[in-house]
C-alpha positions in Angstrom: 79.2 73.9 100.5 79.7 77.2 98.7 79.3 80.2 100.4 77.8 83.9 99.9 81.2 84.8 99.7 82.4 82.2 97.6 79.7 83.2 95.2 81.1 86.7 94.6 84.7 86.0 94.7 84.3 83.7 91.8 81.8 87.0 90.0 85.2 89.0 90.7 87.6 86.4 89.2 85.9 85.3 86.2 85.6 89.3 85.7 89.2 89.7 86.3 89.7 86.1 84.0 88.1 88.7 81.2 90.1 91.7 81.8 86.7 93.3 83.1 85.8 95.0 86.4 82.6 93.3 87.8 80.5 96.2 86.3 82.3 95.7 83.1 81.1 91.9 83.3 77.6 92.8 83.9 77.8 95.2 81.2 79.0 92.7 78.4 76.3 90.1 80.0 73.6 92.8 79.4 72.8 93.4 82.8 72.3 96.6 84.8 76.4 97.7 85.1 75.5 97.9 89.5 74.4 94.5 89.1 77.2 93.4 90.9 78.7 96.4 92.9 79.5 95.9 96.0 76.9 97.7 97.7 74.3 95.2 96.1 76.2 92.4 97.9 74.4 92.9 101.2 70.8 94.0 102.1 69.8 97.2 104.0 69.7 95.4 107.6 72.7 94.0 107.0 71.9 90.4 105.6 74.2 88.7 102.7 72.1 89.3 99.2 72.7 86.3 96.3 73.3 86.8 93.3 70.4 85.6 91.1 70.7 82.5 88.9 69.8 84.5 85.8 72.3 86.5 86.5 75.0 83.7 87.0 74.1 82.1 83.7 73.9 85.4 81.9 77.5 86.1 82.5 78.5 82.4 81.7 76.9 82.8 78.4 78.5 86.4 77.8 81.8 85.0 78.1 82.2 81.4 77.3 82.7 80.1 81.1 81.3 76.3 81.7 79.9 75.9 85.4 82.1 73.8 86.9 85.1 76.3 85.4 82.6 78.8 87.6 82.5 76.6 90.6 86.6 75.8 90.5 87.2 79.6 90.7 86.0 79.9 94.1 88.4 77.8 95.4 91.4 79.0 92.9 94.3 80.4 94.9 95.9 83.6 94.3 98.9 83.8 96.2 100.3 87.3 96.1 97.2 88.7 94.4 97.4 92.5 93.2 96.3 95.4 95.3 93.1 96.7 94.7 91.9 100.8 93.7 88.7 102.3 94.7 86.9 102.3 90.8 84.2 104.5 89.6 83.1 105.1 85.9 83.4 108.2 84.5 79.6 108.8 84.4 79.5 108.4 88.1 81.7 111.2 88.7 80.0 113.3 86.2 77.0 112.9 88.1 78.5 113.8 91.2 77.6 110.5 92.8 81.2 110.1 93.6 84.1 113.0 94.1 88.3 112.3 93.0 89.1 112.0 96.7 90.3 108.9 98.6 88.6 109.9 101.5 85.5 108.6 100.0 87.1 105.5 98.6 85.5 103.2 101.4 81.9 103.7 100.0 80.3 101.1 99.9 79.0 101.3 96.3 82.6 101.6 95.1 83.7 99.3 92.7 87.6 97.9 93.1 89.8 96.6 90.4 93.4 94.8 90.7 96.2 96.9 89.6 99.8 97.2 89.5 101.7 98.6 92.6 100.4 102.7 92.6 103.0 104.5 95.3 99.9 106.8 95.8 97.6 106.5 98.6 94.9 107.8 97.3 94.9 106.9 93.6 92.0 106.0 92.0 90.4 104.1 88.6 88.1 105.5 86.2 86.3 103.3 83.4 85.6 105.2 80.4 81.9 105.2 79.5 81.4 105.8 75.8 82.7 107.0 72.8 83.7 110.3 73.8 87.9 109.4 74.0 88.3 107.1 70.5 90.2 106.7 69.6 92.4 107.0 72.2 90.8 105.8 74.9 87.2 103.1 74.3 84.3 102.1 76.2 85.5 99.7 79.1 89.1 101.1 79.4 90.1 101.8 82.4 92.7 104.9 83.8 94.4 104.5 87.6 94.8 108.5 88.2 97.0 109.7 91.2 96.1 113.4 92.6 99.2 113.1 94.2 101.6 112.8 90.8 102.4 116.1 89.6 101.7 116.8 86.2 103.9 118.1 83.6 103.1 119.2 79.7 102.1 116.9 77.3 100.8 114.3 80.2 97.3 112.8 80.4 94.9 114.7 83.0 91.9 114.7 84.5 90.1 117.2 85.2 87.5 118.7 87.5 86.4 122.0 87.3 84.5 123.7 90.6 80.9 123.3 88.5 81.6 119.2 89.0 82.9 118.4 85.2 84.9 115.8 84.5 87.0 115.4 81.4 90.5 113.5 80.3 92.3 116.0 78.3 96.3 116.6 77.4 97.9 119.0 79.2 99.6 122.5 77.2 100.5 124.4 79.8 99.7 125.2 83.7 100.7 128.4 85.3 99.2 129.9 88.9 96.8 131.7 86.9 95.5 129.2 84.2 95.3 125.6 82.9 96.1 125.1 79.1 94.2 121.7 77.5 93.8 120.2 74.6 90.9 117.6 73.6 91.9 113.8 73.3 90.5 114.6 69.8 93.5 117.0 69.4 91.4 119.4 68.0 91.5 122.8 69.7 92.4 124.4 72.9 90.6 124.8 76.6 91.9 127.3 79.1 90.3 127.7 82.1 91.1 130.0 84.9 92.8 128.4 88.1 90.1 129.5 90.3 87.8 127.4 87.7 89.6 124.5 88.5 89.0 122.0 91.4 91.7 119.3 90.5 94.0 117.6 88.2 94.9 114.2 88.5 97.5 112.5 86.3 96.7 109.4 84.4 99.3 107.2 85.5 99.1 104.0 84.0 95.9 102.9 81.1 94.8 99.4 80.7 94.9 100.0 76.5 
């Protein structure tokens, strides 16, 4: 008999399968990119939510997965599976609905993603959303960025400044004053004062 749970662990692997997160699979699928978030896994009082079948066979279809391939995922082991990071897209966090903080990675609405052994605590991944990065970085790549990693010149950052923008950009130069960065386009220069600044987090590791 399979399970609520069993349901959604086999949604995570076939995503993972894919190289996707689970909104990454929903995206390519055509569906709403929550569809499968983690706060749409259980109702308001508290109650397990199901997937819908549409939704089961939309993903199928999207990437090539036969049913009973589905069905033998949920009982796949993964011995020694990966550690997971607290995820968000990069239009979240330009909307505010979630800060660069770890202390907030245990919302529920959070999306997590398998990654490679990150030393710091409270690293994070970001998907890109869009073409704003290519070519460097494309729509569905995802960044693990550490607050904690101090970043030197020439390193990928990201940004915040105190008005709540978000951008990846290449750091010039950082002084106790001002922040020095140049476009991922590599076209032209953004300095901003310290006190205009509200973090920068080093992109440690990229899934290009």
């Amino acid at each position: 008999m399979l399970t609520h749970d069993d349901i959604w662990t086999a949604i995570d692997r076939l995503a993972q399968e894919n190289g996707l997160t689970a909104s990454g699979l929903a995206r390519r699928a055509g569906l709403d990119p929550t569809t499968f978030n983690r706060s749409k896994r259980v109702a308001r009082d508290g109650k397990p939510r199901w997937p819908s079948t549409e939704s089961i066979s939309k993903i199928l279809e999207a990437t090539g997965t036969t049913l009973p391939h589905f069905v033998s995922l949920v009982r796949t082991q993964q011995p020694g599976a990966l550690p997971t990071l607290p995820m968000a897209s990069l239009s979240d966090l330009r909307q505010a609905r979630r800060p660069d903080a770890a202390a907030d990675s245990a919302e529920t609405d959070w999306d997590a993603i398998p990654v490679p052994d990150i030393s710091d605590p409270k690293a994070f991944a970001v998907e890109i959303t869009g073409s704003e990065y290519e070519p460097v970085y494309r729509d569905g790549d995802i960044l693990i960025v550490s607050p904690a990693a101090t970043p030197r010149r020439g390193d990928r950052v990201m940004v915040r400044t105190q008005d709540g923008n978000v951008t990846i950009s290449r750091l010039l130069r950082q002084t106790s004053r001002r922040i020095d960065l140049q476009p991922m386009n590599g076209q032209g220069e953004i300095s901003l004062t310290a006190d205009d600044v509200a973090s920068v987090s080093r992109v440690v590791w990229s899934s290009q």
